[in-house]
C-alpha positions in Angstrom: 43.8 106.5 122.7 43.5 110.2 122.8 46.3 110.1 120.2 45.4 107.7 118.2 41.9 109.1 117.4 43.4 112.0 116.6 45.5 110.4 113.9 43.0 108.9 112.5 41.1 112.5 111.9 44.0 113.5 110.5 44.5 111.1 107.7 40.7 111.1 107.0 41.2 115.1 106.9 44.6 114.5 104.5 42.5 111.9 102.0 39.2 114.6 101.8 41.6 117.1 100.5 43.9 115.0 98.6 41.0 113.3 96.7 38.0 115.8 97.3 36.0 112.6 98.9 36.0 110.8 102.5 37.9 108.1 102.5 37.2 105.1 105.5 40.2 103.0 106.4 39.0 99.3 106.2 42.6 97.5 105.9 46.7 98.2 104.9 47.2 98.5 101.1 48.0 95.2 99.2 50.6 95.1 96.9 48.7 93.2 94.2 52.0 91.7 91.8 53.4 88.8 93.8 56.5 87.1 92.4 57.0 87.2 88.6 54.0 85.0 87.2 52.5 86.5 84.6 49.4 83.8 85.2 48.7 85.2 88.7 46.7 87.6 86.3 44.2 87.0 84.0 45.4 87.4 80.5 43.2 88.9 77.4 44.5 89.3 74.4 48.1 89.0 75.4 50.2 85.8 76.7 53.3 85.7 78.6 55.7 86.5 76.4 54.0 89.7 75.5 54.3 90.9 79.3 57.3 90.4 81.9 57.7 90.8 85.2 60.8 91.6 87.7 61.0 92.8 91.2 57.3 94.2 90.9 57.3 95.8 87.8 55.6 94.9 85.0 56.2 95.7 81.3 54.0 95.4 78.2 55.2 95.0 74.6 52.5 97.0 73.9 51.4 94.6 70.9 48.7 92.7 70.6 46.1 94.7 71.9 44.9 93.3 75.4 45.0 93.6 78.7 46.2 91.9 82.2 43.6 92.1 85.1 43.1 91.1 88.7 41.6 88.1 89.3 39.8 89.6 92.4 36.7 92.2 91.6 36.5 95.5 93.9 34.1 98.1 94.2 35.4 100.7 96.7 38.8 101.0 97.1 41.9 103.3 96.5 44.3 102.1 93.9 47.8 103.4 93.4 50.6 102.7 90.9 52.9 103.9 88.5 53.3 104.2 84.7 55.7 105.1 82.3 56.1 104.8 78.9 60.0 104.0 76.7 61.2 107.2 75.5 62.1 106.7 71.6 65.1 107.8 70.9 64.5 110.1 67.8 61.2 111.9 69.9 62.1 115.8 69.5 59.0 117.2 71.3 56.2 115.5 73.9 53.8 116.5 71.7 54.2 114.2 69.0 54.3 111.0 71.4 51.1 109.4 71.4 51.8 106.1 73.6 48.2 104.6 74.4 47.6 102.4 77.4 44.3 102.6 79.9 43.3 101.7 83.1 39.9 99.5 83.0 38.1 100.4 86.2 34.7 97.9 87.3 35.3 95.5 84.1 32.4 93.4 83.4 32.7 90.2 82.6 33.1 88.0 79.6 36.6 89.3 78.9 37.2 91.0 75.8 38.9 93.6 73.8 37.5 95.9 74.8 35.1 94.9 78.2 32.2 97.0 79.1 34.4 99.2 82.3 35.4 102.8 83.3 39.0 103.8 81.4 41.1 105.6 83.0 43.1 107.0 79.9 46.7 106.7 80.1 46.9 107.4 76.5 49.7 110.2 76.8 48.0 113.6 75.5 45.3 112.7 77.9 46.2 110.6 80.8 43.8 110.8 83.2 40.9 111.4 81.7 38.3 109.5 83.0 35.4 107.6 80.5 33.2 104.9 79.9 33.0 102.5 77.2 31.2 99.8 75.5 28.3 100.0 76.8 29.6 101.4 80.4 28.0 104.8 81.8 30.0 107.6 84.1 29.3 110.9 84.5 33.0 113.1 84.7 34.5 115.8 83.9 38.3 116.2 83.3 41.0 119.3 84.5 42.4 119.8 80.8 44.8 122.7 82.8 45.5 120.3 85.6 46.4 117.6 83.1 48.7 120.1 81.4 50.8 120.3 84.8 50.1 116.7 85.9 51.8 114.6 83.5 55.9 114.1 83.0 57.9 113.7 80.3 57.6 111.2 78.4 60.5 108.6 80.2 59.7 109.5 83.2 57.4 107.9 85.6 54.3 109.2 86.6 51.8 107.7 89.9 49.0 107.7 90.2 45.6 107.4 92.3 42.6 106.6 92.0 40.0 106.1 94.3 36.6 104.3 93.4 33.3 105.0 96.0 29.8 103.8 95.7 29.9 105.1 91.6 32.2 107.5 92.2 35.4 108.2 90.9 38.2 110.0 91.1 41.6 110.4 89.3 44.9 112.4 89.9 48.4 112.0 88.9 51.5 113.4 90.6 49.3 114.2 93.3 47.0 116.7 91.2 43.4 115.3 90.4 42.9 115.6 86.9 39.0 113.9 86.5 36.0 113.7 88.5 32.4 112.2 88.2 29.9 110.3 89.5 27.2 107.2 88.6 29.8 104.6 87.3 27.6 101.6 85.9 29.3 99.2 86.2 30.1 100.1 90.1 32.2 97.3 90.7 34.7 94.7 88.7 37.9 93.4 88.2 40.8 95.8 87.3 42.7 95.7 84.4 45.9 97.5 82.3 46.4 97.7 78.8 48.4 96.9 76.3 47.5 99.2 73.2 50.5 99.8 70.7 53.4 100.9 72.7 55.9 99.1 75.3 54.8 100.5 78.6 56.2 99.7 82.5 53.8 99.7 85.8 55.3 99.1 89.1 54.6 99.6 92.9 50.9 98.5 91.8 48.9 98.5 95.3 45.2 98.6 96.9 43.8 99.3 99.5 39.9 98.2 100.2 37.6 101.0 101.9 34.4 101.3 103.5 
């Protein structure tokens, strides 16, 4: 027992310096693509042939504009996946890549492009970056240094975190937090990924529910 609790310290003590914010275990994390259905997703803007999945990844053509989301809403949790984006062959410097995608955090319902939610940009020059839109409100503020370091190559897959709290949010990738803030309105929602203009991969997409 004596053990145990002191595990349990331990991780608690790992996640409030990982993530800067306490984190209470409530559960394992749940991978949340199972099996190669496209429709186990809600689908806006896109349709199957615009998004495949094998062996738990999932790729977007990157057009139309849309979006896939969870069929479950969420309010505190700790989400975790990775992105990356198809290297063009004829790209001489990161700079001039401008692959756009997003992570819609506490979506609010009717679906449409673009939902009332919390983006999580993953539009390459500024992935990360934490916002709201239409309508949304957050209060953040974003590590432009941090980022800098944070994000690969372009070909190269990045993960990341991030972990949603009673308004709260907070964003790293490749384990360096990159946005912060507080007072998300919406607080809670379904979670979806975009498909905005350039073929993009996800994979090892997982959640795990907290107090």
């Amino acid at each position: 027992m004596y053990a145990r609790l002191n595990l349990v310290v331990t991780l608690r003590f790992f996640c409030v310096l990982l993530l800067g914010l306490p984190i209470a275990s409530a559960g394992e994390f749940t991978n949340l693509v199972q099996g190669d259905d496209p429709h186990q997703f809600e689908l806006i803007g896109i349709s199957p042939e615009h998004m495949a999945i094998k062996d738990g990844e999932v790729t977007l053509t990157g057009r139309p504009n849309g979006y896939f989301a969870t069929k479950t809403p969420y309010r505190n949790y700790l989400l975790e996946f990775e992105w990356r984006y198809d290297r063009p062959a004829d790209l001489g410097s990161d700079a001039a890549f401008h692959g756009n995608s997003g992570l819609l955090i506490h979506i609010e319902k009717p679906h449409k492009i673009w939902p009332k939610s919390i983006e999580a940009q993953l539009f390459h020059p500024d992935a990360g970056h934490v916002f709201a839109i239409r309508g949304a409100r957050f209060q953040g503020s974003k590590n432009a240094e941090a980022q800098k370091r944070a994000v690969k190559p372009v070909g190269q897959w990045n993960q990341q975190k991030v972990l949603c709290r009673d308004g709260s949010i907070v964003c790293e990738i490749n384990g360096v937090e990159v946005s912060r803030g507080t007072g998300a309105e919406p607080d809670r929602g379904v979670i979806g990924w975009q498909s905005e203009g350039n073929p993009i991969h996800f994979r090892n997409i997982k959640i795990k529910v907290i107090d």
